[in-house]
C-alpha positions as CSV (number, residue, x, y, z in Angstrom):
1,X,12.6,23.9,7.4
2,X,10.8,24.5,4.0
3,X,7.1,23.5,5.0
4,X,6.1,26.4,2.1
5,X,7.4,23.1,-0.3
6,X,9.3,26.0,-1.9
7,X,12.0,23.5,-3.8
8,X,8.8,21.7,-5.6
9,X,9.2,22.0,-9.3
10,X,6.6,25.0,-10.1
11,X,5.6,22.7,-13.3
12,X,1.9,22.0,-12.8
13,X,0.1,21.8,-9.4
14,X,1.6,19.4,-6.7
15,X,-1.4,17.4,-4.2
16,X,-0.6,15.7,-1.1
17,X,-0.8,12.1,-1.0
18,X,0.7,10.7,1.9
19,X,3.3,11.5,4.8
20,X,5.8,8.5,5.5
21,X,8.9,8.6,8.4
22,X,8.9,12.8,8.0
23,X,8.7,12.4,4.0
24,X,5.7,14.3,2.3
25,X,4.5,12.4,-0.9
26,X,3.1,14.8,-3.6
27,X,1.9,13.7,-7.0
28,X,1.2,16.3,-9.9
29,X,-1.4,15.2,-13.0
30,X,-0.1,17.5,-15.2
31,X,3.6,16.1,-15.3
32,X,2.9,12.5,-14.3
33,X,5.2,12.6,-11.3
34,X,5.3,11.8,-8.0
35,X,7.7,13.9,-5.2
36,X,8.9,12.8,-1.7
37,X,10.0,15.6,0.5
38,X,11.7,16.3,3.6
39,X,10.5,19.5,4.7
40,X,13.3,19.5,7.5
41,X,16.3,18.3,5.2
42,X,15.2,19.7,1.9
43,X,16.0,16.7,0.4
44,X,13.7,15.8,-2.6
45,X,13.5,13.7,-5.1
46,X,11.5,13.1,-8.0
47,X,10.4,10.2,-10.4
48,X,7.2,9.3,-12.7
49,X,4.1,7.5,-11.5
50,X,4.5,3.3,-11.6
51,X,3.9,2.6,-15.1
52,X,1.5,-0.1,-14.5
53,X,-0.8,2.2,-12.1
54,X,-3.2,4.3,-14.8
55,X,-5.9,5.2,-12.3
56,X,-5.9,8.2,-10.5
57,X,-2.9,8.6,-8.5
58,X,-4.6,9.2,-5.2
59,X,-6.1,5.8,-4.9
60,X,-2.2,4.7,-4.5
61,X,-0.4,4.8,-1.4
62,X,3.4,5.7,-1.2
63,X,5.6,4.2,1.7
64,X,9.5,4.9,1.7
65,X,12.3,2.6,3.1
66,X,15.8,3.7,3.9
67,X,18.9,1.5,3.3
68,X,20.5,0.7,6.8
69,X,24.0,1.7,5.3
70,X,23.5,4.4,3.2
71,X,20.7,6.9,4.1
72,X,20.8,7.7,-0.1
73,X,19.9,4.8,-0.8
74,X,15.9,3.8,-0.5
75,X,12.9,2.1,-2.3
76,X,9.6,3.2,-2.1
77,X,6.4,0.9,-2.0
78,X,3.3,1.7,-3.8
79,X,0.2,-0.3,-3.2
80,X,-2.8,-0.2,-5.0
81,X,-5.8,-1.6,-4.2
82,X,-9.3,-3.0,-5.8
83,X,-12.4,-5.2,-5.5
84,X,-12.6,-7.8,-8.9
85,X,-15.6,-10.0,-8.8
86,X,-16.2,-10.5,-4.8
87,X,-12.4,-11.0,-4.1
88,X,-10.1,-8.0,-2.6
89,X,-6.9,-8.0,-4.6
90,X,-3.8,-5.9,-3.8
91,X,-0.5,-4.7,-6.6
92,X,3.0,-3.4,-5.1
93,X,5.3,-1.4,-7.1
94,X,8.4,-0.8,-6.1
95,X,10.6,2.1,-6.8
96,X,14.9,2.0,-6.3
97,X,16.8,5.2,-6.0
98,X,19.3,3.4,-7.5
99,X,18.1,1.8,-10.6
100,X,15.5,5.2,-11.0
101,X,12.9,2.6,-12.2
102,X,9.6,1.0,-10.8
103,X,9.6,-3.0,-10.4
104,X,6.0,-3.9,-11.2
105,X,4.0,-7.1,-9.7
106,X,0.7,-8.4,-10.6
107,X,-2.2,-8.4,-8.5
108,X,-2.4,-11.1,-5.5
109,X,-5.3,-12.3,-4.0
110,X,-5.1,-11.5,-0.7
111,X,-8.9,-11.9,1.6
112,X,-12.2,-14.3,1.4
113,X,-14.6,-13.4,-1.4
114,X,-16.9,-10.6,0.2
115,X,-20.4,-11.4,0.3
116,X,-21.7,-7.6,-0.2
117,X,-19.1,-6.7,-3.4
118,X,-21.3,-6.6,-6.3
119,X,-18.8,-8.2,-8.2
120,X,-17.4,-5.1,-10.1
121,X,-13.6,-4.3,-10.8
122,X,-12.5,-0.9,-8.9
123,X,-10.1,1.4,-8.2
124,X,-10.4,1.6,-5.0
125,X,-8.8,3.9,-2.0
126,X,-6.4,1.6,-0.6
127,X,-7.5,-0.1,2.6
128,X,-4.8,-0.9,3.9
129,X,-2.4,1.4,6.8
130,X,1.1,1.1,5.8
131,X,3.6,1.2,9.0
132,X,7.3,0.8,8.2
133,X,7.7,-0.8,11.7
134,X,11.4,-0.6,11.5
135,X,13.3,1.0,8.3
136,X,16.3,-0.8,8.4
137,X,14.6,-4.7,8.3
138,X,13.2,-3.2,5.1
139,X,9.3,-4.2,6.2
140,X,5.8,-2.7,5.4
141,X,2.7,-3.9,7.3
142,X,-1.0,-2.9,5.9
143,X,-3.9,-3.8,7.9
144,X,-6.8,-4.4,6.3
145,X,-9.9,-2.2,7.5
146,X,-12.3,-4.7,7.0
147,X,-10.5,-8.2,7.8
148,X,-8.9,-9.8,10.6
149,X,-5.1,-9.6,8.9
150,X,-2.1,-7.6,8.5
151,X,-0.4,-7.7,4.6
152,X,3.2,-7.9,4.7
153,X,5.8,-7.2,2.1
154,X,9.5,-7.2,2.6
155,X,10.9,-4.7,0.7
156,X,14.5,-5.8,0.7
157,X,13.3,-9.4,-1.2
158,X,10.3,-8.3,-2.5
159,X,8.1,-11.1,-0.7
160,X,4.5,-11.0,-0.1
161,X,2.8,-12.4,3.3
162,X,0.0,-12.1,5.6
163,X,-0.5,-12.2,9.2
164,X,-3.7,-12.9,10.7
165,X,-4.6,-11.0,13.7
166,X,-5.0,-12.0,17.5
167,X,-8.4,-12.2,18.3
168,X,-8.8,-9.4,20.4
169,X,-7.9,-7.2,17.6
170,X,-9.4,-8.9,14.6
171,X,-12.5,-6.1,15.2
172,X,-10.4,-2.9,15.6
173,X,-9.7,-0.5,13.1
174,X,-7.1,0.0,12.4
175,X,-6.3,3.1,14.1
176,X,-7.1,2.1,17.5
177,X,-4.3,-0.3,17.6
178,X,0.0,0.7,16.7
179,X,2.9,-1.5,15.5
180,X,6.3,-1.3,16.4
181,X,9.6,-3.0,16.9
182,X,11.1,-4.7,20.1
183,X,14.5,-4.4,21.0
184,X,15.4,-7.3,18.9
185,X,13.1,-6.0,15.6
186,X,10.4,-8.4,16.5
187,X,6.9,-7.5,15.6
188,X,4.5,-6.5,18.7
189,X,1.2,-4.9,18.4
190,X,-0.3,-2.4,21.3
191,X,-3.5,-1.6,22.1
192,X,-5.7,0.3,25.0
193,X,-8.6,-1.6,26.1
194,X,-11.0,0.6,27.9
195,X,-13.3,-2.5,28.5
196,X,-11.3,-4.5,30.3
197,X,-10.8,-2.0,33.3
198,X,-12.2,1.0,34.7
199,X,-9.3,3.5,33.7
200,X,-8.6,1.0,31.0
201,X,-5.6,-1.7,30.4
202,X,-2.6,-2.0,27.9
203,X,-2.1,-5.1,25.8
204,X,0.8,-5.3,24.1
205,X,0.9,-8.6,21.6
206,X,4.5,-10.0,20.2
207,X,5.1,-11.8,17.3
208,X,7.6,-14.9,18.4
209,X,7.7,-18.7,17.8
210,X,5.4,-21.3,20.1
211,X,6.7,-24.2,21.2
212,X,6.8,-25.9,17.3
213,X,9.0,-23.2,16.1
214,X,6.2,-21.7,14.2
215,X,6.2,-17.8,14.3
């Protein structure tokens, strides 16, 4: 294992940024580029910040998804995010190993207006708590600290949605609650609720269709 980040390019000085499925992002001012490592593989690659991101790079957030057939093969997600006159808006790019180019989209509006934004536009720290819930159905999930949803893009058509939360978690952070796959890839969320019982009680939440066929 190289945990020194010895293989780094010693061109300018490397920061952490992020850690996604044992990858270690890294982004380096001086060079404009951003590495993901695996300390345990030595496997790195290397490729130049989104061209449409010219705010300082640790206000992004870097998520990687593997290709189900080949584990070459990946894209990674970046998501930025900012407050523009009371409304919280959120940009993906999205890079491909295979092109070895970043997809660019605009900004989507993706809350309510917020009643205590002073109405500014800024580059914000993202918000948002990325969790590839399963790499191969090429998803990433962001929960918004301060709202009751989860933003979801699919990274295999490049599709934007939103999820809105059960109730009982719609005033969690987001760290007191963790996503994850069922057997069948469906989305479930699981929480500890020290509330509802003396030693406490675990809800686990799935993601299925009710009796209209509506997820």
């Amino acid at each position: 294992s190289d945990f020194f980040f010895t293989r780094l390019p010693e061109v300018g000085d490397w920061a952490f940024n992020s850690c996604c499925s044992g990858h270690v992002f890294l982004h380096n001012e001086n060079t404009d580029q951003i590495a993901v490592y695996n300390p345990l593989t030595q496997a790195l690659n290397v490729f130049p910040y989104p061209p449409q991101e010219a705010c300082d790079p640790s206000y992004l957030d870097f998520r990687i998804i593997f290709s189900e057939d080949d584990q070459m093969s990946f894209r990674v997600v970046c998501v930025r995010r900012r407050r523009r006159r009371r409304r919280t808006m959120v940009r993906f790019s999205v890079f491909s190993s295979d092109s070895r180019e970043w997809q660019g989209f605009p900004w989507v509006d993706t809350s309510v207006p917020q009643p205590r934004d002073d109405g500014g536009d800024k580059c914000l720290l993202s918000s948002y708590t990325a969790t590839p819930v399963d790499e191969f159905d090429r998803l990433v999930y962001w929960k918004h600290k301060n709202q009751a949803y989860i933003v979801v893009l699919n990274a295999a058509t490049l599709q934007l949605s939103r999820i809105d939360l059960p109730p009982h978690l719609k005033d969690m952070d987001s760290i007191e609650f963790k996503l994850g796959p069922t057997k069948d890839g469906k989305l479930c969320m699981a929480f500890t609720d020290h509330f509802a019982a003396n030693e406490g009680m675990l809800n686990v939440w799935f993601w299925r269709a009710d009796g209209d066929g509506v997820d």
